[in-house]
C-alpha positions, 0 to 999 in steps of 0.5 A: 759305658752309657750311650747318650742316644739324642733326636736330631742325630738318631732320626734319620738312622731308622727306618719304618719298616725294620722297626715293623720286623723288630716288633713283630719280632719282638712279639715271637719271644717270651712275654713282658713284664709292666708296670706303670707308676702315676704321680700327680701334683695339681695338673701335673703328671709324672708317669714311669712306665717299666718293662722287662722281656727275657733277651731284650732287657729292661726299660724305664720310660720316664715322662712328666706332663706339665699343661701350663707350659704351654702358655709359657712357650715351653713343651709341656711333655719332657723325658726320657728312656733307660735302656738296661741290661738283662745280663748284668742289670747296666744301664746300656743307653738313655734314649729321647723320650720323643725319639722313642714315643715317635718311633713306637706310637707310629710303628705300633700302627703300622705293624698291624697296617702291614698284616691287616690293611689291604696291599693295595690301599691307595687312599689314606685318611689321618685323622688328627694334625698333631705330632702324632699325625705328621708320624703316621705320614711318614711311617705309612708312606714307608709301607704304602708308597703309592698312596695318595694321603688325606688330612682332617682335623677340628682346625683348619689352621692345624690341617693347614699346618700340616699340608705345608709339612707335607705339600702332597697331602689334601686337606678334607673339609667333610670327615664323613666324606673322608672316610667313605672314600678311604681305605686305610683311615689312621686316627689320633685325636684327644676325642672323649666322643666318638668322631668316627661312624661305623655307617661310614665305614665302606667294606675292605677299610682299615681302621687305625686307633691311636688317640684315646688313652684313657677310661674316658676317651673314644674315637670310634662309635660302638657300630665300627666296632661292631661291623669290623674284626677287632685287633689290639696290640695288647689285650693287658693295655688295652681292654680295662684300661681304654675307653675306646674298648672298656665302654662298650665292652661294659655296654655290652655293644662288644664282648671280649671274644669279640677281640680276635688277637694281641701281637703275642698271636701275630699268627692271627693278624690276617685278612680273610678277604678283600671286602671285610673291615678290620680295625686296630686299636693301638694302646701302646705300652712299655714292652712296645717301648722296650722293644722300640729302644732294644732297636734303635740302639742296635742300629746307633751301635751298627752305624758307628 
């Protein structure tokens, strides 16, 4: 039987930290088989993203973009998750596509924050006010309870947004001021040019890259990754595909050897001393998707 698995009643079932374990875990296993289909018609975008892991199963990631739809008051992104059997090939559950793309976007990051951010981290920077950045308050608030969070965002209004969400956050009016005094900064934004500032970057941060997502998008300048040690959740989606590593990979500001490890090499993910300045690039993918609906459903069926 098919389980229908929606937002509102799943939510508040999952825990931040247990799906970080559920990652890492899912990374010690054999590797994931992707794929990724675009379809375009006009601006609009349907994008099915597959993946199959040997003792997880099968996931198909469906999503159409429709920009227009916000002038009409509608979500411009719609979709959802099938979640298969690596048994008997049965479709076990249909996920929210929003539940999913929360929980992994956010937990990817955290993951990496976990092994490579310093423990005592007290000073968090979001960078970015979007749906994204009201996930990371709360996952890495989950791993970093002691922290005191900052928010900068292009508009005033959406960091303002954003604080009344979250009263305890303090808004920066100056990013590089934020970033100088932060330990962890956490970026998702829709930047083609880079926001972020290696000579910004103070020894022992932790630099967290969401936004870009595409050949064309960076958030950080070729100098932040030069000072850092360079860590991806998945070389596969990240390297050719991502304009925050594929331009200056091209450049030549960075090579390929210069990105230490992929989740496949957790083993690796380690900070070697207090002063040195790490930084994750998080690209996603359909495995992380697989791995995040294997999760969810296993505590959905454990709580009845």
């Amino acid at each position: 039987m098919t389980v229908m698995i929606p937002f509102a009643e799943a939510d508040p079932m999952l825990d931040w930290l247990a799906l970080t374990d559920a990652l890492a875990a899912g990374h010690q296993g054999p590797k994931a088989d992707v794929a990724d289909v675009f379809l375009y018609e006009g601006q609009n975008t349907l994008l099915n993203r597959s993946a199959w892991i040997a003792g997880l199963g099968l996931a198909v990631k469906c999503a159409t973009i429709f920009p227009a739809n916000k002038a009409l008051g509608k979500p411009a992104i719609g979709g959802a998750v099938n979640l298969f059997s690596g048994t008997d090939g049965a479709l076990e559950a249909i996920l929210d596509f929003h539940l999913v793309t929360k929980w992994k976007t956010a937990g990817d990051s955290l993951l990496a924050a976990r092994l490579l951010a310093r423990p005592d981290s007290r000073n968090i920077l979001i960078v970015g006010a979007g749906t994204v950045g009201q996930s990371l308050r709360q996952a890495y608030g989950a791993a970093f309870p002691d922290a005191r969070f900052t928010i900068w965002n292009r508009s005033a209004e959406g960091a303002e947004a954003f604080r009344q969400a979250f009263p305890d956050v303090t808004v920066a009016g100056d990013l590089e001021q934020a970033v100088r005094g932060a330990d962890i900064v956490t970026s998702a934004t829709m930047s083609t040019a880079p926001l972020i500032k290696g000579q910004w970057l103070q020894p022992g941060t932790h630099l967290d890259l969401i936004g870009a997502y595409r050949p064309d998008m960076r958030e950080a300048d070729d100098a932040a990754l030069q000072k850092a040690r360079i860590f991806v959740d998945s070389r596969d989606t990240t390297t050719h595909h991502i304009g925050e590593l594929k331009i200056p990979i091209a450049a030549g500001a960075i090579t390929q050897n210069d990105i230490i490890a992929d989740y496949y090499a957790l083993d690796q993910f380690k900070r070697h001393n207090p002063d040195e300045i790490t930084l994750f690039k998080n690209g996603g993918g359909a495995h992380l998707d697989l791995m995040t609906c294997r999760h969810i459903l296993d505590v959905w069926q454990a709580r009845g």
